[in-house]
PyMOL CGO cylinders between C-alpha atoms (Angstrom):
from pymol import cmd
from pymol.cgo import CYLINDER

trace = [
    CYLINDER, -15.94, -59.04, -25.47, -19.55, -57.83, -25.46, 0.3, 1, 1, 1, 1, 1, 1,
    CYLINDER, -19.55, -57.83, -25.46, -21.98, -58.50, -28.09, 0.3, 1, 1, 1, 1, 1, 1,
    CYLINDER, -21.98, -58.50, -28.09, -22.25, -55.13, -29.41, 0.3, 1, 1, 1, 1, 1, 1,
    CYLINDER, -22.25, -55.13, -29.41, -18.29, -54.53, -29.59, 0.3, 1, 1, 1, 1, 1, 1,
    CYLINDER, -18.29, -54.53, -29.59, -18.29, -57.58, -31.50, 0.3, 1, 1, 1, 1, 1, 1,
    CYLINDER, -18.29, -57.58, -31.50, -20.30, -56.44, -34.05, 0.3, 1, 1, 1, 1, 1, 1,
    CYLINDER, -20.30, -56.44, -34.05, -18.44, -53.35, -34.48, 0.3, 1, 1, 1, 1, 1, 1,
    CYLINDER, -18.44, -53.35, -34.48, -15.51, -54.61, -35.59, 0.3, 1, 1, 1, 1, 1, 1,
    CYLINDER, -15.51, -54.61, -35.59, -15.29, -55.48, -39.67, 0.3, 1, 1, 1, 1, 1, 1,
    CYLINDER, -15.29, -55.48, -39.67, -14.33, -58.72, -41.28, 0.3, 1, 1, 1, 1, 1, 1,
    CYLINDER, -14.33, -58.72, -41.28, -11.35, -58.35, -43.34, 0.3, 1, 1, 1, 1, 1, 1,
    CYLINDER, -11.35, -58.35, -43.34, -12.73, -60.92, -45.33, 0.3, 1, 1, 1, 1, 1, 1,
    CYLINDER, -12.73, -60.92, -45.33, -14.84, -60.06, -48.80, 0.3, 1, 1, 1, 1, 1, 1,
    CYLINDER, -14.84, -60.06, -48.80, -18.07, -60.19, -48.87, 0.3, 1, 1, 1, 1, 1, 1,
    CYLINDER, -18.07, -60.19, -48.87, -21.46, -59.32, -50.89, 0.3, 1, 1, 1, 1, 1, 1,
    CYLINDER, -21.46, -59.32, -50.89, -22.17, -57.29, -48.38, 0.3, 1, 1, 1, 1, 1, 1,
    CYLINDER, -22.17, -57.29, -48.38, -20.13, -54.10, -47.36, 0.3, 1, 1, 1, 1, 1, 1,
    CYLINDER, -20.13, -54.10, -47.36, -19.20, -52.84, -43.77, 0.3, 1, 1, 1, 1, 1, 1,
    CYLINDER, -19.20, -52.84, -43.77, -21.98, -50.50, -42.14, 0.3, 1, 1, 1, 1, 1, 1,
    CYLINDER, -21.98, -50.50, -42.14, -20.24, -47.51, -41.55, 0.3, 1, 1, 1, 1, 1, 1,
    CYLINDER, -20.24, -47.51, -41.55, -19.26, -46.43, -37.87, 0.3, 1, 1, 1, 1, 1, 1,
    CYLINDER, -19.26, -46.43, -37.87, -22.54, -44.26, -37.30, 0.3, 1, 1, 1, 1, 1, 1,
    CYLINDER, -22.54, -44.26, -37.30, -25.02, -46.57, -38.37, 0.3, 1, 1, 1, 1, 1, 1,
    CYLINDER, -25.02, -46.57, -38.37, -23.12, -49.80, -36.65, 0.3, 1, 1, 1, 1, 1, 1,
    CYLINDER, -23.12, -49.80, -36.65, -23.58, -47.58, -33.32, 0.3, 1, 1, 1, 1, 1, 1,
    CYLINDER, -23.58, -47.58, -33.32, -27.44, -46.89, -34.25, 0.3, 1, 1, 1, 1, 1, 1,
    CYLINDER, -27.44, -46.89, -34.25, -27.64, -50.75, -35.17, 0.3, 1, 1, 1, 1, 1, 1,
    CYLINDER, -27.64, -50.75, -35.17, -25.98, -51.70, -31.29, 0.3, 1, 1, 1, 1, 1, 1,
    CYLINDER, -25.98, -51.70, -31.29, -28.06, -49.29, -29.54, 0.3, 1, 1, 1, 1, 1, 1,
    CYLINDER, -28.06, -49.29, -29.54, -31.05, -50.72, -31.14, 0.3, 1, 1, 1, 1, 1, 1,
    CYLINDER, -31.05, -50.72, -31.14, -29.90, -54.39, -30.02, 0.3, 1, 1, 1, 1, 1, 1,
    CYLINDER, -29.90, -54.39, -30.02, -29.82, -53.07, -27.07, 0.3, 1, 1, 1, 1, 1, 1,
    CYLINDER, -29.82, -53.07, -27.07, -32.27, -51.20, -25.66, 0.3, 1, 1, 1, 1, 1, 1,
    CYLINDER, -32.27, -51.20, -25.66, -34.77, -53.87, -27.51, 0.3, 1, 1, 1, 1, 1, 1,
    CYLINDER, -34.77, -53.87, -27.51, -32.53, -56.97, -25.92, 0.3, 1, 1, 1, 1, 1, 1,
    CYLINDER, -32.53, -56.97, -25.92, -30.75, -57.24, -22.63, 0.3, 1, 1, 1, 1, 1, 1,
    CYLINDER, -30.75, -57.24, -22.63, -31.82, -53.84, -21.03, 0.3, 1, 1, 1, 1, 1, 1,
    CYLINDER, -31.82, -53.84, -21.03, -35.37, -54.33, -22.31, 0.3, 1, 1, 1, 1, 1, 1,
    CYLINDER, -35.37, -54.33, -22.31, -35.20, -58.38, -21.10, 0.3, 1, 1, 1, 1, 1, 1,
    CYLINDER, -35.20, -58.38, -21.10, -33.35, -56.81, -17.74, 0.3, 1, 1, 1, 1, 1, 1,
    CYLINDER, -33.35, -56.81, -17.74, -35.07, -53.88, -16.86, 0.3, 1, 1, 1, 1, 1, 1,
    CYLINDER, -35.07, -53.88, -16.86, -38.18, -54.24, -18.63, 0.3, 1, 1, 1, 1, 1, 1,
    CYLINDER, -38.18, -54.24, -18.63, -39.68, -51.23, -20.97, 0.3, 1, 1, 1, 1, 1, 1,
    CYLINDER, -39.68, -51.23, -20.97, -38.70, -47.85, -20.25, 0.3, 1, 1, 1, 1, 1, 1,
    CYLINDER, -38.70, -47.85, -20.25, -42.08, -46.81, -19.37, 0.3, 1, 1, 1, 1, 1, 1,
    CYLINDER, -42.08, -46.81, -19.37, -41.90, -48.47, -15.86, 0.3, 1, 1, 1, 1, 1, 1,
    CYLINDER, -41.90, -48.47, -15.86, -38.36, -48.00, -14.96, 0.3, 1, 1, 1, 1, 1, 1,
    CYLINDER, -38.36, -48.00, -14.96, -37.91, -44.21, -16.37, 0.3, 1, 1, 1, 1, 1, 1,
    CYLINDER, -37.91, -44.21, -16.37, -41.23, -43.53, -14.20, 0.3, 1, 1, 1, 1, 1, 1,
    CYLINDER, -41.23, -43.53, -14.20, -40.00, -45.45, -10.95, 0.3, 1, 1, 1, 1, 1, 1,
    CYLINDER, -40.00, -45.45, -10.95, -36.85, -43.09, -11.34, 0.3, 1, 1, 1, 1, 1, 1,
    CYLINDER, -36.85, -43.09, -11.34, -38.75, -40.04, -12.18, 0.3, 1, 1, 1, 1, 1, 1,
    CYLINDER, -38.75, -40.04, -12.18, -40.72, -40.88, -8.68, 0.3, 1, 1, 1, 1, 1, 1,
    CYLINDER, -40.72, -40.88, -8.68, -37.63, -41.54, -6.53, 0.3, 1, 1, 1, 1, 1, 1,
    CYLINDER, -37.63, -41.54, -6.53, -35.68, -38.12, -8.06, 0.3, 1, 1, 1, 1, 1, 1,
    CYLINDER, -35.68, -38.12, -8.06, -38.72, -36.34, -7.36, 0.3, 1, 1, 1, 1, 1, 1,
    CYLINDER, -38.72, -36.34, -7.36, -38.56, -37.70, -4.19, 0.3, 1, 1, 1, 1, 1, 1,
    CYLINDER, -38.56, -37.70, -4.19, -35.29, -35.91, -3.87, 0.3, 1, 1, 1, 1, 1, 1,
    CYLINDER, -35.29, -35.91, -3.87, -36.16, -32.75, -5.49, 0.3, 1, 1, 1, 1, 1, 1,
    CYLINDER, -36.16, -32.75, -5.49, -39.56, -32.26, -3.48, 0.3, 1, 1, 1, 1, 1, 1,
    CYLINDER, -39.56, -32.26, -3.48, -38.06, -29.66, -2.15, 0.3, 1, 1, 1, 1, 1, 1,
    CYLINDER, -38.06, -29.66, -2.15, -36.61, -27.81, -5.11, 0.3, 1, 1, 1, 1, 1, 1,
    CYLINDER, -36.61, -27.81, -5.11, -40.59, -27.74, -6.56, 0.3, 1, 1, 1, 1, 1, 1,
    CYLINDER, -40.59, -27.74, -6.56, -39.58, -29.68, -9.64, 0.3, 1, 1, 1, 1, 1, 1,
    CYLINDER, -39.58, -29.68, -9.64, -41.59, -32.44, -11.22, 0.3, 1, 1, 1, 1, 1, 1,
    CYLINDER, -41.59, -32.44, -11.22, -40.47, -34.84, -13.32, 0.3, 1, 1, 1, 1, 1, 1,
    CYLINDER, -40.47, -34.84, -13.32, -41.38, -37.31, -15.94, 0.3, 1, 1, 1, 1, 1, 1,
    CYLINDER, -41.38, -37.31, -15.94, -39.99, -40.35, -17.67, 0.3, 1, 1, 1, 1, 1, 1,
    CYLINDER, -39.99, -40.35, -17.67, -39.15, -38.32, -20.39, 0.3, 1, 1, 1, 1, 1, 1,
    CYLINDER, -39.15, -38.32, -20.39, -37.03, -35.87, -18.24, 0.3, 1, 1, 1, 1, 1, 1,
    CYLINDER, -37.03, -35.87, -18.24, -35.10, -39.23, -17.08, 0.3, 1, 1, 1, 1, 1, 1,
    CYLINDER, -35.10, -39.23, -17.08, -33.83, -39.75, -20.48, 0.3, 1, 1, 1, 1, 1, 1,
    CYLINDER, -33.83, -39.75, -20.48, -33.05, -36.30, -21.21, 0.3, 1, 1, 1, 1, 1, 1,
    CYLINDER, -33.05, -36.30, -21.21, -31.09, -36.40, -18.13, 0.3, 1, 1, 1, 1, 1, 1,
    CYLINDER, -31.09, -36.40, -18.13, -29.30, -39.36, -17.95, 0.3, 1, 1, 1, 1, 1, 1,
    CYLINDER, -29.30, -39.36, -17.95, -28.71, -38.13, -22.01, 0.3, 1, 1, 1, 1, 1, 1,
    CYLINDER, -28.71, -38.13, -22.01, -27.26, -35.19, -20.65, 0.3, 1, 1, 1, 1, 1, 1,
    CYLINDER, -27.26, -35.19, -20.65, -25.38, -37.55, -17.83, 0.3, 1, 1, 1, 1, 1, 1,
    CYLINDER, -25.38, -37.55, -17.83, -23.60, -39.60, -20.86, 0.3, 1, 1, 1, 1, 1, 1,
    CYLINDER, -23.60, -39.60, -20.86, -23.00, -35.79, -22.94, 0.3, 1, 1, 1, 1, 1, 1,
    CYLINDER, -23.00, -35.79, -22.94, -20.96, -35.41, -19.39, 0.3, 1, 1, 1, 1, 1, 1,
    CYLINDER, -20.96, -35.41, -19.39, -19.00, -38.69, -19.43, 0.3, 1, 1, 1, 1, 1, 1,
    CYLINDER, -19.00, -38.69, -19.43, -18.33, -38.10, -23.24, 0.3, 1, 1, 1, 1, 1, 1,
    CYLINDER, -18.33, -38.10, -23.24, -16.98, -34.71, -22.61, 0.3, 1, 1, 1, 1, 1, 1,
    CYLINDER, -16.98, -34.71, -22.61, -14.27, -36.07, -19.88, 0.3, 1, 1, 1, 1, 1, 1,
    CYLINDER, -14.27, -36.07, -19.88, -13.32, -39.20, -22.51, 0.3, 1, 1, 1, 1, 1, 1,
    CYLINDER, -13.32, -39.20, -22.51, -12.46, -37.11, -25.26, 0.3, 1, 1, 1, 1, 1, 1,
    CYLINDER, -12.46, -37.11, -25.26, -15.21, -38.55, -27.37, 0.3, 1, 1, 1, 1, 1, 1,
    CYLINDER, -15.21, -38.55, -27.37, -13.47, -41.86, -26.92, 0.3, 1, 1, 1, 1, 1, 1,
    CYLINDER, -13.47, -41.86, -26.92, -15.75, -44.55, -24.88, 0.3, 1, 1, 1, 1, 1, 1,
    CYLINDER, -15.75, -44.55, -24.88, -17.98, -45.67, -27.55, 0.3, 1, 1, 1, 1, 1, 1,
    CYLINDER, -17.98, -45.67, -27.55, -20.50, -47.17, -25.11, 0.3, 1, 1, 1, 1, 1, 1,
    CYLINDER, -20.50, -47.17, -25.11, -21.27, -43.75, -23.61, 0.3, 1, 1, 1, 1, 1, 1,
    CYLINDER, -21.27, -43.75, -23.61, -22.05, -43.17, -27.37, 0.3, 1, 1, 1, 1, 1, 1,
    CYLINDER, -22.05, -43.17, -27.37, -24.18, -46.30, -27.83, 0.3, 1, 1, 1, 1, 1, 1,
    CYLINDER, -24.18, -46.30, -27.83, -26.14, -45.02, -24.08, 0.3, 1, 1, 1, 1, 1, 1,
    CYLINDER, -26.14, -45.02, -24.08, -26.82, -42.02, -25.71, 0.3, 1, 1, 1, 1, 1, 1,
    CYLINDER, -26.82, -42.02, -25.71, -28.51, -42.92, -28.38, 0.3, 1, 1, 1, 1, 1, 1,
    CYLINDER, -28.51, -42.92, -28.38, -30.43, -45.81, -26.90, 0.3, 1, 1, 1, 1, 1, 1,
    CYLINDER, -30.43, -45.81, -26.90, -31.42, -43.03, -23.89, 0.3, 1, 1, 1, 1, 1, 1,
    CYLINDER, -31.42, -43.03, -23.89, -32.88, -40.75, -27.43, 0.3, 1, 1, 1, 1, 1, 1,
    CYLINDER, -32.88, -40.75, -27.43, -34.50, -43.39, -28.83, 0.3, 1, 1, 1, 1, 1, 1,
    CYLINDER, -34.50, -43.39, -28.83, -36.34, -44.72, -25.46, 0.3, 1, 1, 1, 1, 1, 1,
    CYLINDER, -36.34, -44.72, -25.46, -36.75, -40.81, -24.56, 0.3, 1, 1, 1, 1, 1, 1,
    CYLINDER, -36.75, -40.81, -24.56, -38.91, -40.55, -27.51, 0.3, 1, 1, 1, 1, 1, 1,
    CYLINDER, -38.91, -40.55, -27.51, -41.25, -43.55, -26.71, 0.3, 1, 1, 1, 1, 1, 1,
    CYLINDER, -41.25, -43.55, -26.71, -42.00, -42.69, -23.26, 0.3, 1, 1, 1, 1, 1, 1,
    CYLINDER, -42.00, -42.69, -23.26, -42.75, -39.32, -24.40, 0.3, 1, 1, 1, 1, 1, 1,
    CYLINDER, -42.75, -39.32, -24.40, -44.50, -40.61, -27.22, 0.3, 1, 1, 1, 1, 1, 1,
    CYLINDER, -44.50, -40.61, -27.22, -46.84, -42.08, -24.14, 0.3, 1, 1, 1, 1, 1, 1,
    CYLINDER, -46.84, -42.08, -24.14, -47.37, -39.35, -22.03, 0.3, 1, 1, 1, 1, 1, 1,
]
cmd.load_cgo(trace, "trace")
């Protein structure tokens, strides 16, 4: 089971401290991750958002379309709107991708 699965699901045990709910657990995971094991894997989204912007644009060279690393994340968003669409809103991760996609969108663009 995967770290941030684990940490969705809620103790039945009391505690001090009550359950996050749903939305911020997801926020919480995506933060884990896109500061943990895709950061420690992939490194920042600067360098790997720009080597795909170059390859894509690669592609599209002869569409006359430029891209940035902030047009990766807004794609690749738009990419896990697509999966979430054919999963009936169901496959969490393409949930937590989203928002880690957002939130890495913004600091690349932040950068530009």
């Amino acid at each position: 089971m995967s770290k941030a699965r684990q940490s969705y699901e809620y103790s039945t045990t009391t505690s001090a401290e009550p359950a996050p709910n749903p939305r911020r657990q997801l926020l919480l995971d995506a933060a884990d991750t896109i500061d943990g094991d895709r950061n420690e894997t992939y490194g920042g989204p600067e360098n790997s958002f720009l080597q795909i912007a170059n390859l894509w644009n690669a592609y599209l060279r002869s569409f006359d379309v430029c891209l940035g690393p902030h047009d990766v994340a807004a794609m690749m968003a738009l990419l896990k709107i697509a999966r979430i669409s054919t999963t009936s809103g169901k496959h969490r991760d393409s949930w937590l991708d989203l928002a880690g996609y957002a939130g890495c969108g913004w600091e690349v663009a932040e950068q530009e």
